[in-house]
Legacy VTK file of the C-alpha trace (Angstrom):
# vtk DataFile Version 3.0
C-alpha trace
ASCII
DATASET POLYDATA
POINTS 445 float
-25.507 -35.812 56.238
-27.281 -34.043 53.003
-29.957 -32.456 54.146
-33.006 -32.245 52.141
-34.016 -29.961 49.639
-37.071 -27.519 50.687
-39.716 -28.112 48.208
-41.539 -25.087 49.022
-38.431 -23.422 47.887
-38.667 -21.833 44.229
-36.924 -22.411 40.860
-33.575 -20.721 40.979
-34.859 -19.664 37.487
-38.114 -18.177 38.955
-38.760 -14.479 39.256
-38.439 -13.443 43.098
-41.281 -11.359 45.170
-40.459 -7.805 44.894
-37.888 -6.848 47.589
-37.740 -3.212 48.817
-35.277 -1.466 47.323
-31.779 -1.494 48.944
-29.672 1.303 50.387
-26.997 2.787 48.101
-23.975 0.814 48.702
-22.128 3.379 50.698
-25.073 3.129 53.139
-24.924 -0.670 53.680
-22.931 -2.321 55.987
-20.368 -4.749 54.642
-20.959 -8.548 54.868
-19.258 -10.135 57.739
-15.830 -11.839 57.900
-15.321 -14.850 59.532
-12.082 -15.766 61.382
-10.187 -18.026 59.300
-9.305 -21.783 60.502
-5.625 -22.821 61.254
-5.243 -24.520 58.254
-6.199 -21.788 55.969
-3.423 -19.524 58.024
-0.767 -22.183 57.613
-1.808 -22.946 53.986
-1.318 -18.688 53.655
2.127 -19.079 55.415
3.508 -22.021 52.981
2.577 -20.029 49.718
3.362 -16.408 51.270
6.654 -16.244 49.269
5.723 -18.895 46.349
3.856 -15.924 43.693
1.216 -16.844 41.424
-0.051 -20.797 41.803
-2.899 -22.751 40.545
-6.117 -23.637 41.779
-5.053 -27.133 41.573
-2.159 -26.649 43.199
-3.875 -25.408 46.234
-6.660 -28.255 46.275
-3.909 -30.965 46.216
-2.491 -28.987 49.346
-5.416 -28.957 51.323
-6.339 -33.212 49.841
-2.824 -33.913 50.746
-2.949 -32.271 55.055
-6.432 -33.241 54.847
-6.764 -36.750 54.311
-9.648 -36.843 55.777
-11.537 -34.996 53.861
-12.784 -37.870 51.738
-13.095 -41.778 52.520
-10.594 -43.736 51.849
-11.644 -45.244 48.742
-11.601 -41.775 46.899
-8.638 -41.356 44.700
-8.492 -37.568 43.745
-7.063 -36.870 40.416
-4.066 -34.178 39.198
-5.274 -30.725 39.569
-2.012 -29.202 40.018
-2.161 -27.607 36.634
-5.671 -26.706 36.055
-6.990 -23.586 36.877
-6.938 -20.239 37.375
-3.171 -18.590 38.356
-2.991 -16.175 41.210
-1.300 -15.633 44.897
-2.683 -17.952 47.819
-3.924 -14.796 49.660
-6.035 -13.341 46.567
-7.417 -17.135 45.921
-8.303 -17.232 49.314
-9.983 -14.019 49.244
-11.744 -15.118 46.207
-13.145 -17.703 47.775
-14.090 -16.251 50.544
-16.324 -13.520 48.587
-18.420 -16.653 47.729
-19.738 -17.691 51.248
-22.719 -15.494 53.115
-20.325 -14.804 56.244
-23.031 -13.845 57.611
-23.765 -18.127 58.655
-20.205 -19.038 59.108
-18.619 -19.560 62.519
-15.365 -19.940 60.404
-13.679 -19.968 57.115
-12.254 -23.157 57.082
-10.497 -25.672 54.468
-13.209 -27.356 53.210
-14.913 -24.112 52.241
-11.596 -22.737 50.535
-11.696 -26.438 49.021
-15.623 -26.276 48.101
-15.089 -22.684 46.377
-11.949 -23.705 44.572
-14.147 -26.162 42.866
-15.894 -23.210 41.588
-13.480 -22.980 38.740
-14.016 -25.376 36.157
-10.870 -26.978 35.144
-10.826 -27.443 38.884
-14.188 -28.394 39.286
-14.548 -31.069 36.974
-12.042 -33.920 38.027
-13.040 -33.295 41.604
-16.459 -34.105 40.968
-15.492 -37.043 38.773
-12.963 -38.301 40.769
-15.746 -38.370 43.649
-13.966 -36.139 45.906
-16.945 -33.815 46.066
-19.879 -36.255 46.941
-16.773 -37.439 49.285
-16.469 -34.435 51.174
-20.288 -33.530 51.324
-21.108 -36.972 52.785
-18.745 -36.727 55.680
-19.079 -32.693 56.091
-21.775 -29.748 56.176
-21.589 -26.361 56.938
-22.049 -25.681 60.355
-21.823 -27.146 63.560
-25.295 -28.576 64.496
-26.076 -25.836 66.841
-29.256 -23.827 67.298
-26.719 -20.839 66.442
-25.128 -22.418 63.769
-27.286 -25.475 62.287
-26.467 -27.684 59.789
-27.203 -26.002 56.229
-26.828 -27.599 52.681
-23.700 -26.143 50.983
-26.150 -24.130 48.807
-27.812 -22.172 51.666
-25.077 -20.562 52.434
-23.304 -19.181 49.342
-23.727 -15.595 48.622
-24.955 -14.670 45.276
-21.790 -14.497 43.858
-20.895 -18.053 44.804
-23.583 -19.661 43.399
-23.278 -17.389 39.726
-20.205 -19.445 40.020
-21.284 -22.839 40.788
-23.812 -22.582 38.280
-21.288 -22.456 35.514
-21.109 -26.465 36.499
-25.103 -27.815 36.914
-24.128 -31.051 38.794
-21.541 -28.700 41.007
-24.587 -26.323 41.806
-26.944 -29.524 42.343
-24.219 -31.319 44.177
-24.210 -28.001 46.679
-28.261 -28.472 46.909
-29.425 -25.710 44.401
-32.933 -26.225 43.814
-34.149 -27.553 40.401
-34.365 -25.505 37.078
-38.445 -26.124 37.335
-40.954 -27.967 39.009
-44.320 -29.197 38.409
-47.646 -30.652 40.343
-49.434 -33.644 38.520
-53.433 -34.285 40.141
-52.095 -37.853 41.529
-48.723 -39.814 42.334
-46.422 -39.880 39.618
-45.343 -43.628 38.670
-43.794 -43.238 35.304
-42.119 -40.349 33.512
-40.345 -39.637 30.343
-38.715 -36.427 29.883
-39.287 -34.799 26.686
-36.218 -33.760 23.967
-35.829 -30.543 24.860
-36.281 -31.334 28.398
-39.171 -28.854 28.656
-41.839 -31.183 29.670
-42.682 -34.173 31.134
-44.946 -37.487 30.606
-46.015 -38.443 33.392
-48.630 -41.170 34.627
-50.652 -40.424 37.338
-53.276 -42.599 38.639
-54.590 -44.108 35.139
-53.694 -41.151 33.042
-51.127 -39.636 31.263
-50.280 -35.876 31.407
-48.012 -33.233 29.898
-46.455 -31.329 32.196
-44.201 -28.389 32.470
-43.128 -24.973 34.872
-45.991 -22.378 34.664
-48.551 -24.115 35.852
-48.741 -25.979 32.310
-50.961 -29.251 32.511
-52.450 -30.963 29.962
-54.184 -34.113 30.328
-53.312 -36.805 27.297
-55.445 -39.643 27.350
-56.195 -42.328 30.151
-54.585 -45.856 29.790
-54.790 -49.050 31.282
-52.729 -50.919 33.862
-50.560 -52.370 31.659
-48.266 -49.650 30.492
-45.010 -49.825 31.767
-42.869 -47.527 29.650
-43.582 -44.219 28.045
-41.446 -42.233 25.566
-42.039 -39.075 23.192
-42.619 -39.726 19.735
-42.779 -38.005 16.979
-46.295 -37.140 16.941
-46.421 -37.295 20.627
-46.205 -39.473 23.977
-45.859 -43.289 23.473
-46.789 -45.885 26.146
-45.651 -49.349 25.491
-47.766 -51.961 26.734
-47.231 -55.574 28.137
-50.317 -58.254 27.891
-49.137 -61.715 28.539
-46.598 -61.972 26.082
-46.789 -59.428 23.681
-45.742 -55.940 23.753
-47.753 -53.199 22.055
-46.332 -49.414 20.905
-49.172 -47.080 21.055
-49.985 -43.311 20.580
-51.404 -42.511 23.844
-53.426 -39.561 22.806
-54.939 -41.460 19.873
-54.897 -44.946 21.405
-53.376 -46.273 17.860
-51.308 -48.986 18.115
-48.485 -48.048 16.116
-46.697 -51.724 16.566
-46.943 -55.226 18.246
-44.101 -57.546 18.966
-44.603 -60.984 20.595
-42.398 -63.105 22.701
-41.796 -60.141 24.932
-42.342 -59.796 28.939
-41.034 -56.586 29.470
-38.749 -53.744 28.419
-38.149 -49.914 28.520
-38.147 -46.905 25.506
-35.456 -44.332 24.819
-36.409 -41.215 25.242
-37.797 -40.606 21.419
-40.064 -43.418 22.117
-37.627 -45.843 19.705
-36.202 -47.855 19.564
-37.441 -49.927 22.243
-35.616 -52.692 24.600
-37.124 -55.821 25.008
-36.920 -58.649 27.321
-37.505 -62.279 26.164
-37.079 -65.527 27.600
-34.013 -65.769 24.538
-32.542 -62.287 25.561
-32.920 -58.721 25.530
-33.327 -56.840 21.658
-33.156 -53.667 21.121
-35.901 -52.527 18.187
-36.123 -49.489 15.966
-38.668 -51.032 13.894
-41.733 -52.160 16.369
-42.541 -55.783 15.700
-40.234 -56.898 13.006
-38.178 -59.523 14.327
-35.181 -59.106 11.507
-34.558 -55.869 12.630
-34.108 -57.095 16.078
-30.771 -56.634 17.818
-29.100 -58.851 20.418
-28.482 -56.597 23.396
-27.731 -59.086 26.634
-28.898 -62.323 28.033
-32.396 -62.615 29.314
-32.527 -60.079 31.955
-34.739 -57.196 33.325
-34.048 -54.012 31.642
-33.333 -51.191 34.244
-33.537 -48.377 32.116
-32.098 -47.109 28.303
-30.719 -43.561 27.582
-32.239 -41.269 25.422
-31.445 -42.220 22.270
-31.840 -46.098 22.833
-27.788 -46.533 22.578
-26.977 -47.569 26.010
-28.833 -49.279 28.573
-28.703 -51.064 32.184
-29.630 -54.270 32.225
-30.599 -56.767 35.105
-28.434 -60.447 34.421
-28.886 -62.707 36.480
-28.420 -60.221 39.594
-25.638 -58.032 38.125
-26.606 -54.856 36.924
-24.759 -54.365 33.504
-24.158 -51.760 31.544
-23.787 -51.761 27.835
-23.101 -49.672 24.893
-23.790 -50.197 21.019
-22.010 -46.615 20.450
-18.350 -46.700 18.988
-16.597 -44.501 21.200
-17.662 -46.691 24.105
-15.149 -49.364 22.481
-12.179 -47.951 23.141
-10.005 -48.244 26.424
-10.899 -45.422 28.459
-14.273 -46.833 30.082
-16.153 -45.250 33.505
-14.153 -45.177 36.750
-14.684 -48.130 38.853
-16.191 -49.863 35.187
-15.178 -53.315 34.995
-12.905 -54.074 32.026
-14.532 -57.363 30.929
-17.814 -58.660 30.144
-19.694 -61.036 33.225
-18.337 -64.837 32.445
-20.083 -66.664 29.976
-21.154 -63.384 27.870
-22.339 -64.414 24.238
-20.742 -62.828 21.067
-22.482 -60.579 19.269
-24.353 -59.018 22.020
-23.295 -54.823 23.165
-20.212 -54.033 24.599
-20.207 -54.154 28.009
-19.131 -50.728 29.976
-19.649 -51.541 33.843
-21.092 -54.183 36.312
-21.741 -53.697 40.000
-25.050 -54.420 42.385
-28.641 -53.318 41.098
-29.776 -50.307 42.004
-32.460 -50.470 44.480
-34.933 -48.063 43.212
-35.790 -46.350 39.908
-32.557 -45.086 37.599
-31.615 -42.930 34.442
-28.930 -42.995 32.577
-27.100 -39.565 32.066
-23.572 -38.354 30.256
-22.439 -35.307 32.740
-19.362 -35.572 31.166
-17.792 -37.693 28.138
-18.533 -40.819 30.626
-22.190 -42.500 31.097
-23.272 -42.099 34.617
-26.021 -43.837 36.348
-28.668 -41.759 38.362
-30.730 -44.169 40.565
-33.016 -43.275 44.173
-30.427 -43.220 47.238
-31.213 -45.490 50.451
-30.936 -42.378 52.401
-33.048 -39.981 50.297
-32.021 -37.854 47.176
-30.383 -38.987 44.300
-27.360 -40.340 43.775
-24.950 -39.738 40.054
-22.172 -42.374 39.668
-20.560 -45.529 38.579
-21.682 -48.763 38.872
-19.167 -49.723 41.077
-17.309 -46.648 41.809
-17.250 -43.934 44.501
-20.894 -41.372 43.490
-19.775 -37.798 41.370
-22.505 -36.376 43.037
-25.918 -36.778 45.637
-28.830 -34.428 44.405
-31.152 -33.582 47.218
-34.363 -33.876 46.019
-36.721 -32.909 49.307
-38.597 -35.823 51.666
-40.581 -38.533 50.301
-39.505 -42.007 48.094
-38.804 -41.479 44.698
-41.114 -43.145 42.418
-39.606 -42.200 38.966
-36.216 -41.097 37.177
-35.822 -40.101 33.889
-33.514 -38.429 31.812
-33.736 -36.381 28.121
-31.974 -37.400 24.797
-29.253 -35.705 25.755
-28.915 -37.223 29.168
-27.550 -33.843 30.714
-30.909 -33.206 32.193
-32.452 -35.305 35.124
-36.623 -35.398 35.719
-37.293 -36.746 39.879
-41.039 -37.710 40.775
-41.598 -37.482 44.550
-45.668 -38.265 45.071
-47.578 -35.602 42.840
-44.489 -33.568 42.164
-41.981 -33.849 39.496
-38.634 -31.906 39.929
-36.273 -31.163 36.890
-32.437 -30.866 37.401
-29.670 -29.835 34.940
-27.121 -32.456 35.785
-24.618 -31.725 32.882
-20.529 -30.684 33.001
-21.919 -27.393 31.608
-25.078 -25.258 31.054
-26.708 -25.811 28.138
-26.256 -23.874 25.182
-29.598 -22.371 25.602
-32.631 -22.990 28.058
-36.430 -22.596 26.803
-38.290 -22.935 30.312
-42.092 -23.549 29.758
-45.190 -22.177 30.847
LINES 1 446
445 0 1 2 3 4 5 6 7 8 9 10 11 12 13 14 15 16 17 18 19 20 21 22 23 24 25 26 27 28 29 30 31 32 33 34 35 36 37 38 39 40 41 42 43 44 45 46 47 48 49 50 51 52 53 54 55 56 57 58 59 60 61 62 63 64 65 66 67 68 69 70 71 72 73 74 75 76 77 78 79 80 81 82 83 84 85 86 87 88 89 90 91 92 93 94 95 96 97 98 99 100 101 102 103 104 105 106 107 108 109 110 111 112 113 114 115 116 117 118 119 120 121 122 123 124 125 126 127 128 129 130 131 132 133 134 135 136 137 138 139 140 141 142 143 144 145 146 147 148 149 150 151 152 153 154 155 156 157 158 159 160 161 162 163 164 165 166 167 168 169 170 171 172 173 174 175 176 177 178 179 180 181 182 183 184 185 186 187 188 189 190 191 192 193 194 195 196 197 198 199 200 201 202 203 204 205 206 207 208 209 210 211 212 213 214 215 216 217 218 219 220 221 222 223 224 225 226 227 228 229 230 231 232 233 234 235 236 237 238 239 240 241 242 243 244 245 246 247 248 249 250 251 252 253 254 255 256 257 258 259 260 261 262 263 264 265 266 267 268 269 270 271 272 273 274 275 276 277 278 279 280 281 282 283 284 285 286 287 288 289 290 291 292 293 294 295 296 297 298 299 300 301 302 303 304 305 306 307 308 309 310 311 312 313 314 315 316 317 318 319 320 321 322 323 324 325 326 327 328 329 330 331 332 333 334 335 336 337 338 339 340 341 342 343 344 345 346 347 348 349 350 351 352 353 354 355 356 357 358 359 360 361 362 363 364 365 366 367 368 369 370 371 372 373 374 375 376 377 378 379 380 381 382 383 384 385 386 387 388 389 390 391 392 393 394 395 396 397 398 399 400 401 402 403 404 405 406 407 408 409 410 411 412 413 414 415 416 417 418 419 420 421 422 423 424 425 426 427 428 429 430 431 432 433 434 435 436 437 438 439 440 441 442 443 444
């Protein structure tokens, strides 16, 4: 039921139109209060006489008379003692103050539920538990009604609200906030890589490559030929890497220099720094830090089709033998504590020596990144139904992003993989997806 973003909307980071200047506040008329639903009265009534409780405590009230609230195959976590402490009528006026009454018919549950969320211990485990892309699949606001039409969850927060949900960037983008920036490249957008410092893009359009950012930046890079199927930021600049029969070439795409040829190779993917690279082979896929020297070569997976690699090249999704597979060569993917719905063991038949294996489920069906919202890879990949969607391989979705009509050509993600670049026809739309802000934000232009 997400409806889709509006792309003529702007930046929430953009400077508004000047707006006539308001009444003094004692001259304006205060926002309208919606009735409240039975179940916020009885949930009032319960914890009348029970003084201060948590957050948590309320959301596992309203998940527990609710049931269905989420599908069935959502298991909410704890919240009981997370979050802020106060009495169920102030949390309920709290959240409250965070919807535009204005477009509600009634305060019910799910938006005392939705603003809850809005606190951060809170927040977190209900997006990661998938109770939030749960509740926004099977619910909107409003009724459907000419008087009261469907609206993303976004749409109608007041200003207050979403200062709040923007504390958590995939809350706010799970509510349908519009991205941090936006930019228009001269053609279709096929492939993108999203710089460091998630500032910029590289983007192919047509036969060329540009650099693209908010602001109306555009800068045209160099024209290449159809057999670039990768591109990555390196340190001079964007990389392409190129596929001709069987050989793979690294080149500086401003310069056309090759900067490295490996043979043997069919296909494969860069990180976001442009290395190392991840190659496919009729023996298997390697990852490569050094371009064309076969010693330094590591054993990643079986032959397969490389889906896509994070941004530093340490984790990647991997196509084997129709099983998408996710593995890790970092450390503190080794331990016990892998991604919900991850499967514990490697597919049967999985060589030694080759990366540890976090997660198999079903391909995605479109283009994917690879992002860390939390301390967890995630996998961001083109929805059936439009948008985006954050999740597990084979567990319930954190999160859908609604990206505005059209197929999604390209994903890609920066080195941190808390940032999320979307390329809809000539337009490429940048997200924050992370747990938290980052600690600072340089916007181009």
């Amino acid at each position: 039921m997400t409806t889709a973003f509006d792309p003529r909307e702007r930046s929430r980071h953009e400077a508004s139109p000047a707006a006539p200047v308001p009444p003094p506040t004692s001259e304006q008329a205060p926002p309208p209060v919606p009735p409240r639903s039975a179940s916020i009265e009885g949930l009032l009534r319960q914890y009348r006489d029970k003084g201060l409780v948590s957050s948590g405590v309320l959301v596992e009230a309203l998940l527990g008379a609710h049931e269905y609230y989420v599908a069935e195959e959502v298991t909410p976590e704890p919240t009981a003692a997370l979050g802020l402490h106060k009495t169920a009528a102030e949390h309920v006026a709290e959240a409250e103050r965070c919807w535009d009454g204005g477009k509600l018919a009634k305060f019910s549950g799910r938006h005392l539920l939705l603003a809850l969320a809005m606190d951060a211990e809170v927040g977190w485990p209900l997006l990661r538990s998938g109770v939030i892309a749960s509740v926004l699949t099977l619910w909107q606001p409003g009724s459907g009604t000419p008087q009261e039409p469907y609206r993303l969850v976004w749409d109608v927060l007041s200003q207050q609200g979403r200062e709040l949900a923007e504390a958590q960037p995939l809350l706010a983008a799970a509510f349908g906030a519009p991205p941090d920036w936006s930019c228009d490249l001269p053609e279709p957008v096929t492939l993108l890589a999203l710089s460091p410092g998630a500032d910029r893009v590289a983007a192919l359009a047509g036969r060329t490559v540009y650099e693209a950012g908010a602001g109306d930046f555009l800068r045209r890079v160099n024209d290449v030929d159809g057999q670039v199927v990768a591109l990555g930021w390196g340190k001079d600049g964007v990389v392409a890497l190129r596929i001709t029969g069987s050989a793979a070439e690294l080149t500086q795409v401003a310069t056309r220099l090759a900067l490295g040829t490996a043979t043997n190779v069919i296909g494969g993917r860069l990180g976001t720094d442009g290395l190392p690279a991840w190659l496919e082979s009729s023996s298997g896929v390697v990852r490569s830090w050094s371009f064309g020297n076969p010693k330094e070569y590591a054993p990643m997976t079986p032959p397969g089709a490389v889906l896509t690699v994070d941004g530093t090249g340490r984790r990647g999704l991997v196509n084997v033998g129709g099983q998408a597979v996710l593995v890790s060569t970092l450390s503190e993917d080794e331990g016990p504590d892998l991604p919900p719905g991850s499967s514990p063991a490697p597919p049967p038949d999985w060589p030694t020596g080759m990366a540890h294996v976090l997660g198999v489920g079903p391909p995605p069906g479109g283009p994917c990144a690879l992002l860390a919202p939390g301390d967890q890879p995630a996998i961001a990949s083109a929805a059936t139904a439009g948008g985006v969607v954050v999740g597990g391989l084979s567990s319930p979705p954190l999160a859908h992003v609604a990206t505005g009509p059209g197929s999604i050509a390209a994903l890609a993600a920066d080195s941190a993989c808390h940032t999320l670049a979307v390329a809809v026809g000539n337009r490429v739309r940048v997200w924050t997806l992370g747990r938290a802000p980052p600690a600072a934000r340089r916007l181009p232009g």
